[in-house]
N, CA, C and O of each residue as an XYZ file, in Angstrom:
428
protein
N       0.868     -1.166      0.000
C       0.000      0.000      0.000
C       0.911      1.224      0.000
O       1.584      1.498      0.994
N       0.940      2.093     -1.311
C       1.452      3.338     -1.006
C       0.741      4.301     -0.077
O      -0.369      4.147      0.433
N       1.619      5.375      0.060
C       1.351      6.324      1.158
C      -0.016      6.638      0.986
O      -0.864      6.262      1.796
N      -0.282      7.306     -0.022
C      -1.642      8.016     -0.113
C      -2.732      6.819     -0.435
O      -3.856      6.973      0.044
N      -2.523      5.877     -1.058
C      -3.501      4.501     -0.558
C      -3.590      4.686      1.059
O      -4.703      4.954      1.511
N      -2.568      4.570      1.900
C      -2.435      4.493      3.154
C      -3.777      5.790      4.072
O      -4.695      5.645      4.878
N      -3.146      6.969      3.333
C      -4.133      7.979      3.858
C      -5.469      7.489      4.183
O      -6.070      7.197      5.217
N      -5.758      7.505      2.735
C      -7.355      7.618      2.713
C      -7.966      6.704      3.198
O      -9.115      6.900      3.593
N      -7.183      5.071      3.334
C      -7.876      3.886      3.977
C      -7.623      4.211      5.505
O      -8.350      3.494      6.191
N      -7.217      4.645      5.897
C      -7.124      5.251      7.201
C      -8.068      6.334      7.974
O      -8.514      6.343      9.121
N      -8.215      7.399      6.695
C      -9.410      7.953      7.134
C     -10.726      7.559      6.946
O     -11.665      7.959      7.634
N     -10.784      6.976      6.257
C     -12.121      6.275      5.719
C     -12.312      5.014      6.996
O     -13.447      4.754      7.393
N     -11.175      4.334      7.533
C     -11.516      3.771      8.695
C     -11.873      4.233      9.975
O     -12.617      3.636     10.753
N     -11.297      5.361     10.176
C     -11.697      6.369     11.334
C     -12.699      6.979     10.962
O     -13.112      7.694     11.875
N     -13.064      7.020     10.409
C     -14.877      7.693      9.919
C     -16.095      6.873      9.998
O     -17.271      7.161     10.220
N     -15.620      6.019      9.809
C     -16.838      4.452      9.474
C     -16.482      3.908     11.180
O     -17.493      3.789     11.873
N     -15.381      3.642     11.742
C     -15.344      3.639     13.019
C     -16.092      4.386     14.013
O     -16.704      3.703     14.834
N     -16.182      5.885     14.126
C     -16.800      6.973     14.424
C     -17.917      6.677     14.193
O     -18.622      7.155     15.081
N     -18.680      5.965     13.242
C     -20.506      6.094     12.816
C     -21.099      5.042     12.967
O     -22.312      4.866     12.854
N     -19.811      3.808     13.392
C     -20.393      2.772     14.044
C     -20.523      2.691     15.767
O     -21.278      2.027     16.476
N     -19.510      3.607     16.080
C     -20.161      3.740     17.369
C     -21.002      4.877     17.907
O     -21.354      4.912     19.086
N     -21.311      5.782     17.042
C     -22.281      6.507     17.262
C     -23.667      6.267     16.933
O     -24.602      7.057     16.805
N     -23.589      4.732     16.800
C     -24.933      4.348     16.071
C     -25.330      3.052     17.463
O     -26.304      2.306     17.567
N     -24.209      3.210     18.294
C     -24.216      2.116     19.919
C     -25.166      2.971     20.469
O     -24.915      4.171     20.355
N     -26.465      2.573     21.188
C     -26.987      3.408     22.327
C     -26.122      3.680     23.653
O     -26.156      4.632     24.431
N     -25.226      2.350     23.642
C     -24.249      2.833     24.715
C     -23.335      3.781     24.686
O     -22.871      4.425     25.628
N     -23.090      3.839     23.522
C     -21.865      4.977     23.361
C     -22.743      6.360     23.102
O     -22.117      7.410     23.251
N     -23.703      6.421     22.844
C     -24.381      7.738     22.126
C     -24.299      8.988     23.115
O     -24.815     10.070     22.835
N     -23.541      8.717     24.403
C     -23.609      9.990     25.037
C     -22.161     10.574     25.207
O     -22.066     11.737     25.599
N     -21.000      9.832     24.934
C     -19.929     10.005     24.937
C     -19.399     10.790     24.006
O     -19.845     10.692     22.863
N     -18.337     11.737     24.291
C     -18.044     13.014     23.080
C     -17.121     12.163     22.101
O     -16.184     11.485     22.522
N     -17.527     12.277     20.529
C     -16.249     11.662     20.012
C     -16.386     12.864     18.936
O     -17.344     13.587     18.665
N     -14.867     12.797     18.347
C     -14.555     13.573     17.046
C     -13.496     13.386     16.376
O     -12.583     12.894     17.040
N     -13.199     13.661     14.959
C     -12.675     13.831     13.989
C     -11.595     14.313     14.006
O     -11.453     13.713     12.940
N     -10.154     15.083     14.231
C      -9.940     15.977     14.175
C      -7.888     15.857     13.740
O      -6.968     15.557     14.500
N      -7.851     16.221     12.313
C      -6.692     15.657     11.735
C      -6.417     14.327     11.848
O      -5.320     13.892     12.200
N      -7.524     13.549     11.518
C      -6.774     12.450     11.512
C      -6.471     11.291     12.487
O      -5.954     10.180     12.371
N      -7.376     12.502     14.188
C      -7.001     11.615     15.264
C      -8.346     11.256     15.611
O      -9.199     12.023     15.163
N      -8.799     10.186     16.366
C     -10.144      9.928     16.480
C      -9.876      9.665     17.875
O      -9.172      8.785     18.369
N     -10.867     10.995     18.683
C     -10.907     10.458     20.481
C     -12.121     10.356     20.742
O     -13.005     11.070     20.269
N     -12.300      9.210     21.734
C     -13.432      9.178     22.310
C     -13.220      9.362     23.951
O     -12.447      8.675     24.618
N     -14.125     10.504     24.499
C     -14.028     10.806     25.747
C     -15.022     10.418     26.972
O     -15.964     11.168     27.230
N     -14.798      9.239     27.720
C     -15.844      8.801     28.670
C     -15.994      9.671     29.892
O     -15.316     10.622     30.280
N     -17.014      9.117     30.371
C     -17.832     10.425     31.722
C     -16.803     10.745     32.537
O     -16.663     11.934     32.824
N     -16.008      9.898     32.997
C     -14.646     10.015     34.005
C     -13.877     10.912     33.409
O     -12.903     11.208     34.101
N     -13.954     11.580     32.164
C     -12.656     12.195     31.279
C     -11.593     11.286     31.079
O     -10.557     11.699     30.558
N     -11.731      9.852     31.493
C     -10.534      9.250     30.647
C     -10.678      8.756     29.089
O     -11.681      8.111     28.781
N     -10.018      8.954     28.439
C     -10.078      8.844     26.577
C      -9.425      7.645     25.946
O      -8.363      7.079     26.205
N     -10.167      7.463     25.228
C      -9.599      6.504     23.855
C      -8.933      7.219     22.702
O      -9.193      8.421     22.769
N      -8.248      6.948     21.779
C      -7.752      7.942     21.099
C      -6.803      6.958     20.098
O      -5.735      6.418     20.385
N      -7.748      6.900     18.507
C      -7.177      6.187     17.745
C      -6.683      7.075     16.920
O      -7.486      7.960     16.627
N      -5.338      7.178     16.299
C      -4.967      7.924     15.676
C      -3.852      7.327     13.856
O      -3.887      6.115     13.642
N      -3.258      7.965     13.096
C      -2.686      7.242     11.373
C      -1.420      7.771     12.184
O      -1.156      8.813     12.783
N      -0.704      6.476     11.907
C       0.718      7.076     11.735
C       1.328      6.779     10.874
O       1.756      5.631     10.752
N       1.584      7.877      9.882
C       1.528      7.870      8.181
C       3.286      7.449      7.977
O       3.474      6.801      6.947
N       4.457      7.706      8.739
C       5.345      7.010      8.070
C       5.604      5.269      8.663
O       6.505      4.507      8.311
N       4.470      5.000      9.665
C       4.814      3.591      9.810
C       3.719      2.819      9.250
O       3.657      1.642      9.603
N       2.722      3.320      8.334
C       1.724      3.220      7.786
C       0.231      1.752      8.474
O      -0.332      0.730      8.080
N       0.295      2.882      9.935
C      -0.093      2.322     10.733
C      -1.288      2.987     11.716
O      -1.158      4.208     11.811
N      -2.487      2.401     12.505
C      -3.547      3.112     13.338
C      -3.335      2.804     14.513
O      -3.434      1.647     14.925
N      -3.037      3.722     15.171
C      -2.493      3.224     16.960
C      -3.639      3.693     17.707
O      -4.293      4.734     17.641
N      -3.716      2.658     18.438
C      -4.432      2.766     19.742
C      -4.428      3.053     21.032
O      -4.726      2.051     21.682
N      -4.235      3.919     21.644
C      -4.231      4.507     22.998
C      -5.484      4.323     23.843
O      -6.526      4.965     23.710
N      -5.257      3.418     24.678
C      -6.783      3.178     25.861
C      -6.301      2.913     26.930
O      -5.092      2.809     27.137
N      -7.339      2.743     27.896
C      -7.241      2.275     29.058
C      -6.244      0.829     29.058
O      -5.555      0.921     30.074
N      -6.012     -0.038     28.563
C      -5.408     -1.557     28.451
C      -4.227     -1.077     27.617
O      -3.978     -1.985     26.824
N      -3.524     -0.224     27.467
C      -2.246      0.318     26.615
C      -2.672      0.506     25.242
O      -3.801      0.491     24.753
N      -1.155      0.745     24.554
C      -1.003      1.012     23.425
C      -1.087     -0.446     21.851
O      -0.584     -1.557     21.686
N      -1.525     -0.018     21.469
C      -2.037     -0.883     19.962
C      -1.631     -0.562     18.514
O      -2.025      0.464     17.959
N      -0.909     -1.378     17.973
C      -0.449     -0.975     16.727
C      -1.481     -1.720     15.794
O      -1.950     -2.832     16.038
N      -1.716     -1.078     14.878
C      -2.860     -1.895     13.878
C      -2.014     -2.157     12.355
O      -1.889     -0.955     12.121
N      -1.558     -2.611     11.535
C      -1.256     -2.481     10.315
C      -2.196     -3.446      9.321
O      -2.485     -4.642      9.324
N      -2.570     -2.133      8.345
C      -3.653     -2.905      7.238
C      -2.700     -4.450      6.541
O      -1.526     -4.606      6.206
N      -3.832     -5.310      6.562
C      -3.267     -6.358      6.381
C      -4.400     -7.070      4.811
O      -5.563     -7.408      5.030
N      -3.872     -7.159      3.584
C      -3.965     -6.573      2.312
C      -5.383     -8.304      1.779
O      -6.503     -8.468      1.294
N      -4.631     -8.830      2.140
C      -5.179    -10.226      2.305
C      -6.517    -10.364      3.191
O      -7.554    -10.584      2.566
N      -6.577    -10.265      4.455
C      -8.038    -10.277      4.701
C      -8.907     -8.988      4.782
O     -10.126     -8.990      4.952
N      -8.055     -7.794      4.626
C      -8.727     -6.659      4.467
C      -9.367     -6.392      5.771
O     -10.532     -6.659      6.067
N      -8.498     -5.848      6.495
C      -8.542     -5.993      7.668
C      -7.136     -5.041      8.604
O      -5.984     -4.968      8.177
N      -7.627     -4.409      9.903
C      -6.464     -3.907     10.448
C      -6.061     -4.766     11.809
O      -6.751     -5.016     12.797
N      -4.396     -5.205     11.431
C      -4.256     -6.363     12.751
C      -3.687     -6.081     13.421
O      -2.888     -5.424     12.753
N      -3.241     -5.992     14.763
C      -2.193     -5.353     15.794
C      -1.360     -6.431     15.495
O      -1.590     -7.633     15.363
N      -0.161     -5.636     15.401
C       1.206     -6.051     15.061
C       1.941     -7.221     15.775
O       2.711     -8.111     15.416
N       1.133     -6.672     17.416
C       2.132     -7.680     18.253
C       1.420     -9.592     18.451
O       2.040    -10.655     18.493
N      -0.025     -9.312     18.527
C      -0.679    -10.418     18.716
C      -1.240    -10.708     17.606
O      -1.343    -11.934     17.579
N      -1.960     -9.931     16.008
C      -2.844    -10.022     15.358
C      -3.926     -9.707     15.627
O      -4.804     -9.778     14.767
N      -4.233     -9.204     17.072
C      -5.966     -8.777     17.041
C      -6.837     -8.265     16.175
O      -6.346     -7.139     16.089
N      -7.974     -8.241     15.305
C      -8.095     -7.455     14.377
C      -8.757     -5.681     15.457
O      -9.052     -5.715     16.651
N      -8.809     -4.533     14.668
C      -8.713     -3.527     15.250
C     -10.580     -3.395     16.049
O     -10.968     -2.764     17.032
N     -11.117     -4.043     15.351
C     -12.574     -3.805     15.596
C     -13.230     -4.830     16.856
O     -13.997     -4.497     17.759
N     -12.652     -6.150     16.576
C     -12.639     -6.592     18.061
C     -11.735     -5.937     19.306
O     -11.957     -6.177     20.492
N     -10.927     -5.273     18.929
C      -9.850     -4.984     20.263
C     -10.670     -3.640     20.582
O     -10.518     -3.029     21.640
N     -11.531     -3.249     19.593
C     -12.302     -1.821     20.125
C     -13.142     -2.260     21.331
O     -13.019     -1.976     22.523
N     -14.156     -3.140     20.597
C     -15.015     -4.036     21.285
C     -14.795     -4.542     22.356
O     -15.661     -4.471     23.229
N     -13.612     -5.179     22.588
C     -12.859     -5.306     23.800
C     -12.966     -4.342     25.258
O     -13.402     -4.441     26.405
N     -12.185     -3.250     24.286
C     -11.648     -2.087     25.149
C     -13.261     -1.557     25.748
O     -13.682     -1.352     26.887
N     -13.630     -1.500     24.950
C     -15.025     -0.775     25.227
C     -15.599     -1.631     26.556
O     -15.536     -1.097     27.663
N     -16.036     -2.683     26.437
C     -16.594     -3.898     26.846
C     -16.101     -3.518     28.198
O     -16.913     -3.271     29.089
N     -14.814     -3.455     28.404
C     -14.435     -3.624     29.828
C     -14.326     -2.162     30.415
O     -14.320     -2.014     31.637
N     -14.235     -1.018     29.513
C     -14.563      0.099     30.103
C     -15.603      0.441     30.811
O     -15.620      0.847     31.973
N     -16.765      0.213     29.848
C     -18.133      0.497     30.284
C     -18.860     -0.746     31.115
O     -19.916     -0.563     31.720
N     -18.333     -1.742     31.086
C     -19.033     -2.993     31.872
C     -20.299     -3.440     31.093
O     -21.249     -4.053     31.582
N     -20.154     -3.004     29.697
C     -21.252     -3.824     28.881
C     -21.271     -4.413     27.614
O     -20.244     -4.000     27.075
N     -21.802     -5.073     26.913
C     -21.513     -5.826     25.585
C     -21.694     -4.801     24.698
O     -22.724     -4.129     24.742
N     -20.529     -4.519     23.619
C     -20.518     -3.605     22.671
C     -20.413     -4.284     21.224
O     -19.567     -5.092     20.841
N     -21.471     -3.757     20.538
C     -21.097     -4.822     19.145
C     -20.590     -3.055     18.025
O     -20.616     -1.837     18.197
N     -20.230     -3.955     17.041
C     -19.511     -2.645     16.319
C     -19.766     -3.284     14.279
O     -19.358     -2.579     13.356
C-alpha cells in the first residue's frame, strides 16, 4: 500500500469507526470527534480513547485504558491487525469498550 492509498484507507476507517459507534446506544452519550486524523473518544470520568494514522509507519495506533495498539492494514483479509498479537482492530475496540463500560458492545 502506497502512502496516499495508506491515507485515505485510514481515514475512511476512522470515519466508518466513528458512525459505528455513534450508532451504539451505549456509546451515544460520549463526546467523540474527527480531528486531523485523530479519532478520540471521551468517557464520563474524562478518561479517553484515542485512535490515531501514523503515516510514516503506515499504521492506526491505539491509545486506551489496556495500553497502546499498533494496527497495520493487512492486504489479504482486508482488515487492520495489531502487530504484536494479530488482534483485528474492531474486536480490540469491542474489547476495550466492553471492559470500560461494563457492557456488551457490538460494532
Amino acid at each position: 500500500m502506497n502512502q496516499v492509498s495508506f491515507s485515505v484507507q485510514a481515514e475512511q476507517t476512522l470515519e466508518e469507526l466513528m458512525e459505528r459507534m455513534s450508532a451504539v446506544d451505549e456509546l451515544a452519550d460520549l463526546d467523540m470527534d474527527i480531528v486531523d486524523g485523530v479519532l478520540t473518544i471521551e468517557f464520563d470520568d474524562r478518561s479517553k480513547l484515542i485512535l490515531n494514522r501514523q503515516e510514516p509507519l503506515r499504521q492506526i495506533w491505539l491509545a486506551s485504558p489496556e495500553g497502546p495498539a499498533h494496527f497495520g492494514h493487512d492486504a489479504e483479509s482486508d482488515q487492520w491487525l495489531d502487530d504484536k498479537e494479530g488482534h483485528e482492530l474492531v474486536a480490540t475496540l469491542q474489547r476495550v469498550l466492553r471492559l470500560k463500560l461494563g457492557t456488551d458492545i457490538r460494532l
